[in-house]
N, C-alpha and C positions, 0 to 999 in steps of 0.2 A: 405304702407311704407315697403321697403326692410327692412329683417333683420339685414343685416350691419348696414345701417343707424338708425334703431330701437335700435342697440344695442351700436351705437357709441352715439346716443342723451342721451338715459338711463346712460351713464359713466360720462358724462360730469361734474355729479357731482352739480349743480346748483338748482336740484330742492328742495322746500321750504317745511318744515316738520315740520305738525303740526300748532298750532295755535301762538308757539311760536316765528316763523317766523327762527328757529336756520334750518343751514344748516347741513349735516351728518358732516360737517367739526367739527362741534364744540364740538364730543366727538372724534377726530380723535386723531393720535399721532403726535400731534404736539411739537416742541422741548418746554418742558416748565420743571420748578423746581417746583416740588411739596412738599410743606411742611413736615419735617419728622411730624409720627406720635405723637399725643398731648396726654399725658397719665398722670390721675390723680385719686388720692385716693376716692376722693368722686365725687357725680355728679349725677342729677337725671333722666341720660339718661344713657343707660350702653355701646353705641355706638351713636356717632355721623358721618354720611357720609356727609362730606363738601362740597359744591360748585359744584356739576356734573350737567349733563342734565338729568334731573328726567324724568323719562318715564312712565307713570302710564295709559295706555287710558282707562283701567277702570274708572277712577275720570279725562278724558280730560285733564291729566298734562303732559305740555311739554316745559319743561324750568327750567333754571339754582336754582337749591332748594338744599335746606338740608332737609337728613332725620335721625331723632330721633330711636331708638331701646331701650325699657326698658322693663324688663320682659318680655322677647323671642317675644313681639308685638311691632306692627309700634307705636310709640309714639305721632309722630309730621311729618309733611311734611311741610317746610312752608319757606321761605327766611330771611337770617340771625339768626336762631336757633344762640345762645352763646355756642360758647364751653367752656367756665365757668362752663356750665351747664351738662357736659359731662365727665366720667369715660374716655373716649378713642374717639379722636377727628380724622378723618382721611379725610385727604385732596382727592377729588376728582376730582379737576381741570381736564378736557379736558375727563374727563370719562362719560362713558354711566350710569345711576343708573336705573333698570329694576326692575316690581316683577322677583321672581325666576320664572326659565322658566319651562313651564307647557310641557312634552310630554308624549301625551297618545296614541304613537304605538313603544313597547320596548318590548322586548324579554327576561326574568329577573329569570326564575323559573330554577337558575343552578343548583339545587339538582336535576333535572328532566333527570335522567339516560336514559329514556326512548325517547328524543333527544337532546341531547348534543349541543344545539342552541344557548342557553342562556349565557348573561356575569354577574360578580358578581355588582348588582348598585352599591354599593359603590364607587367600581374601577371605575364609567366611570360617573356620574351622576353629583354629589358636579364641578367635573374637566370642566364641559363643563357647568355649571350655571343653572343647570335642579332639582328642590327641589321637582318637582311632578313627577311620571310617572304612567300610566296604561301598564299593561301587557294586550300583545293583542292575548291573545289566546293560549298561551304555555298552562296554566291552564286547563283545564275542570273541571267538577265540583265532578267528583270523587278522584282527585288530589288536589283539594285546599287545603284542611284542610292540606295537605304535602307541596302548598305554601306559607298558613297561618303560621304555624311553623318554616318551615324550611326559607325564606326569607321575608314575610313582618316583620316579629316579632323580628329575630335580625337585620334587616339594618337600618342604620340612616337615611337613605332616607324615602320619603311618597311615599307607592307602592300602587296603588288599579289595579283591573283588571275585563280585559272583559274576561269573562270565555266562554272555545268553547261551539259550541254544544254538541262536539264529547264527550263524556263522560271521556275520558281516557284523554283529552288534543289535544298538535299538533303533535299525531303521525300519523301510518298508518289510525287509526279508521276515520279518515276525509274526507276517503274514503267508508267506511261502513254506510249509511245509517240507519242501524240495531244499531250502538252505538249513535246515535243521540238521545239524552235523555235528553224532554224538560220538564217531570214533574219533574226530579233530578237536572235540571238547575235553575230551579224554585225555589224549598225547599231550593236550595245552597243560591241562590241568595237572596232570604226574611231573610236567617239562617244570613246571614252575609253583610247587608246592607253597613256596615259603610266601607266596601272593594271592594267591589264587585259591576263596577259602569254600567256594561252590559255584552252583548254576543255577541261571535263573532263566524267566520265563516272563513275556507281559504283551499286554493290548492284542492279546489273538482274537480274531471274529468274535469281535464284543457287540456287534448289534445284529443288524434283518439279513447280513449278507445269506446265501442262500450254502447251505452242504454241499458236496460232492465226491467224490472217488477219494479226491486228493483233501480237502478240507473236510477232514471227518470232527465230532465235536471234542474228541480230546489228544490231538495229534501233536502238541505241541509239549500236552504234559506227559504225554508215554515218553515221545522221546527225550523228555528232561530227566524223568526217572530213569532210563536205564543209564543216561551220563549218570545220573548220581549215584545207582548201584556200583555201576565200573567202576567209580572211583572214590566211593565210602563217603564222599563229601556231603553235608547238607542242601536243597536245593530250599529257593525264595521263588516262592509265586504269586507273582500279579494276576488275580483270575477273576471269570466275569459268567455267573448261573446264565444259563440258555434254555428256554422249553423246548419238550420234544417237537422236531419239526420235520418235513419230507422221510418219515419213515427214522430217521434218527431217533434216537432217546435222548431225553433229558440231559443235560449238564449240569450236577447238581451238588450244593456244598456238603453235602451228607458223603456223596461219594467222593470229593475231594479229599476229606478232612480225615474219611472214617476207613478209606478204600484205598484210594489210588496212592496216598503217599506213607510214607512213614516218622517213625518216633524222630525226634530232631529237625524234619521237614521243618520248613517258616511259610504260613502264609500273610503277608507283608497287606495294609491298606484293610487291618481286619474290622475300624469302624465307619468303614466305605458308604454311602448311600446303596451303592448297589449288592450290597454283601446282605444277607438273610439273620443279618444276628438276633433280631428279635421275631417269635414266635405273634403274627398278628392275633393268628387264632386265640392266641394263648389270654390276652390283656397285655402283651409288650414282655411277654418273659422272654429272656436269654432262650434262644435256639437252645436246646440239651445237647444237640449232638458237637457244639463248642464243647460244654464240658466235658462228656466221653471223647473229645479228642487229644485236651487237655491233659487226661487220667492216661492215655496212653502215650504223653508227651511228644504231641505234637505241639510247634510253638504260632503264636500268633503275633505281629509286628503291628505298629503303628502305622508307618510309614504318610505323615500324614502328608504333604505334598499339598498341590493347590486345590485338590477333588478328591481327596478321599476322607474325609475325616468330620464326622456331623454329631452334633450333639443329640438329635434325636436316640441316636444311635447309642453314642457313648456314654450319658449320662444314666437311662437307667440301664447299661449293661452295667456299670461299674457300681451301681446301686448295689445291682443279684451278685456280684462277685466276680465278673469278668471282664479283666484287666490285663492289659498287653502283656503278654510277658516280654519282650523288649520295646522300650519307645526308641523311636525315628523320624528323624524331618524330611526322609525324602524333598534332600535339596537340590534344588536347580534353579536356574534365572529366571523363573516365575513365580516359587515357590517364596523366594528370598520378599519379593515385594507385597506379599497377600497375611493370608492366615497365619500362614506356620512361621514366619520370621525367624526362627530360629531354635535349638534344641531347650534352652531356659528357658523359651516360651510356649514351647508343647510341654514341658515338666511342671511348667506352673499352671496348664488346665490340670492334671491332674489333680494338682493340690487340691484346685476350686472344687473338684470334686470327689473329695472326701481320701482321698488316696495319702497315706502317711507319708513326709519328709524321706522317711528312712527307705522305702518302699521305693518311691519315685527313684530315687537313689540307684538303689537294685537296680531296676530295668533301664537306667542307665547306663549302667560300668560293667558288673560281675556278671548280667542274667547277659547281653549281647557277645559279653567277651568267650561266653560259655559255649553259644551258639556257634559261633564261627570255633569252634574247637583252639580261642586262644585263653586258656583259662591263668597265662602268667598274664597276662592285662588284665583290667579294670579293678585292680586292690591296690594295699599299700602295703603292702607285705614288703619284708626286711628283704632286701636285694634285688625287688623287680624295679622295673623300669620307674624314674621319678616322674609319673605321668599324674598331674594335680590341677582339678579345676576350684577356685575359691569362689562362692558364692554369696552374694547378699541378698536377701529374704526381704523385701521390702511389702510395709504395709499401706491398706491404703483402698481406695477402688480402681479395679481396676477392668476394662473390657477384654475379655478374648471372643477369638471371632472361630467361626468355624468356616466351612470349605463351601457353603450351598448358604451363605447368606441369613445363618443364626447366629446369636451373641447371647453371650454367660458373663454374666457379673462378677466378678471375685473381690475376694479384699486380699491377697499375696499374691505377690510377682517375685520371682526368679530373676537375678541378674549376673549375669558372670563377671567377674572381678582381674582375677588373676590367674591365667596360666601357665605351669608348669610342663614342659613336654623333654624330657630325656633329662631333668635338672637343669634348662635351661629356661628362665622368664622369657615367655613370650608374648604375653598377652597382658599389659599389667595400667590400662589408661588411665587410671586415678593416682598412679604413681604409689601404692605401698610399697615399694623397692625402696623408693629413689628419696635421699635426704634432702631435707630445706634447704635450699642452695646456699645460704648464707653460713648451714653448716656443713656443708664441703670440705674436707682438709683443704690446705693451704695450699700442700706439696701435691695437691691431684692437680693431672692436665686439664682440668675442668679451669683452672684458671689461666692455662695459659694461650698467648695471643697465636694460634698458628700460622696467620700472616706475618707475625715479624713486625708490622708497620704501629707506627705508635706517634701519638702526637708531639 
């Protein structure tokens, strides 16, 4: 199949998602009146989300439901909930209801003077429906305890992270060998379980620089591997193919994928320019050795950041059938002003290219939450955490760009509406919460004059 044709079938918009048989249309913006907000004194739910297309593929829900929130947990999911029964009832007719979106490749350690890469979560995480993230490598492990402090501990966001090899973090040391320090990634890693959900690795001798003694071509992935054996955790690698050169062998994604790591591994930035995904030889088929890495569950990340991520690449992999198993914005203060803008708007290329509602979804919430071995995140399951992104499906044309200066046309865009993180609104700018001012009870402080002063 031509790409055109590939990508004009994919827009048409007709295919069927999910078991509920709803089409992407049914959380789209469609002109409709949506209930003002229902708001009452008592009720044994402390938020009710009304009537959306519940999205849950952790528990196979995909259909029109209401969900319950009482004491910061999912309460109830289930069709017809009473808002009787409800502190604050909010209509979600024609909207998406998601867990919150899980992304574990984010660049978040801004106290880290040492490179100036990082944005504050707050600022960018609640905005775009994202309640989890993993830091992917800013960290090392003689810097945590300075990202424990200074950003997991005051942000209202859930941060954990893959701590580098490099000791120091993601500076120059990523290039030194010599600060590659897998018994201190170790002691960090056991020290602080409940943060710290792997190790990672990125930018080593990615161009002409020349081998040696000390820079051999996979020194930085041995020593990430055996942090990750010591300590069972998953490792993320940022990695970059090298031809055999000065008596060296090749560096190559065959031995990466197939050899050097194992089942649960992530390798992050998988529709990179520089990543081999497509067989040239072939007519542009998917590299095979993606799929036998896949069958032995290895995972592959989006990660798409300001350079990694091209449509040549990605459009006909996801053609043949290879699709991230987690999407990610690899966010940081370059990343926020280009391509990737934001995680609703890497799930909306998906769309554009043929990737189901319900699916995009998955590699959202359940397939990253899995990875990082936190598998009470990303559902809506009866007692976990009330972590809830509300989306709106908007139709229309619209451009996405990629990383290397190509553009894909779509007709659906992704928008985040409202977030929920621990049963708390956090994120809600269109006001579904909040009632017509005019109907405000009477007796709320909303009408009263705080200064005192009166004409």
């Amino acid at each position: 199949m031509k790409r055109r044709t590939f990508l004009e079938n994919s827009l048409a918009g007709g295919a069927v998602l999910g078991a509920s048989g709803l089409t992407a249309g049914s959380c789209s913006t469609i002109k409709r009146t949506r209930k003002s907000v229902q708001i009452q004194e008592n009720g044994k739910y402390d938020i009710l989300l009304k009537g959306g297309r519940v999205i849950d593929p952790a528990n196979n829900i995909d259909g029109v439901m209401d969900v319950a929130v009482s004491n910061r947990k999912i309460a109830m999911v289930g069709k017809n909930i009473p808002a009787a029964d409800a502190k604050k009832t909010i209509d979600m007719t024609g909207l998406c209801v998601t867990p919150g979106l899980i992304d574990i490749h984010v660049h978040v350690f801004h106290t880290f003077s040492e490179r100036p890469l990082s944005v504050i979560p707050d600022h960018h995480l609640f905005n775009a429906g994202v309640t989890t993230c993993a830091d992917a490598g800013t960290v090392g492990p003689a810097s945590f305890e300075r990202f424990l402090k200074g950003v997991i501990e005051p942000s209202r966001s859930r941060i954990f992270a893959f701590i580098n090899i490099a000791a120091p973090g993601m500076t120059e040391a990523e290039q030194d060998p010599r600060t590659y320090d897998v018994q201190l990634s170790v002691d960090v890693a056991k020290r602080y379980p409940e943060h710290i959900v792997g190790h990672k690795i990125a930018h080593y001798w990615t161009g002409t620089q020349p081998y040696d003694s000390l820079h051999t071509p996979w020194a930085n992935v041995d020593a990430l591997m055996e942090a990750g054996r010591k300590t069972g955790l998953p490792v993320m690698i940022d990695w970059f193919p090298r031809p055999a050169s000065q008596g060296y062998p090749a560096r190559t994604y065959r031995e990466l994928i197939l050899e050097k790591t194992r089942p649960g591994d992530i390798h992050t930035h998988n529709y990179a320019r520089h990543i081999p995904v497509l067989d040239m030889n072939e007519k542009g088929k998917v590299n095979p050795d993606i799929f036998k890495a896949q069958e032995r569950g290895f995972k592959f990340d989006t990660g798409h950041g300001s350079g990694s991520f091209v449509w040549r690449n990605a459009v006909p992999a996801v053609e043949q059938g290879f699709i991230s198993d987690s999407i990610s914005s690899d966010l940081h203060n370059g990343s926020v002003k280009g391509a990737m803008l934001d995680m609703p708007n890497i799930m909306s290329k998906y769309l554009c290219m043929g990737v189901p509602l319900e699916d995009v979804v998955r590699r959202s919430t359940v397939n990253p939450a899995r990875q990082i071995n936190h598998s009470e995140l990303g559902t809506l399951s009866t007692g976990s955490s009330a972590d809830i992104a509300v989306l709106e499906l908007e139709k229309g044309k619209f451009n996405f760009l990629d990383t290397s200066g190509g553009r894909l046309i779509g007709d659906r865009k992704l928008r985040n509406l409202l977030t929920v993180f621990k049963g708390r609104i956090e994120f809600d700018p269109t006001g579904l919460s909040y009632p017509v001012w005019e109907d405000v009870p009477k007796d709320n402080d909303y009408w009263v004059n705080q200064s005192g002063q009166f004409f």
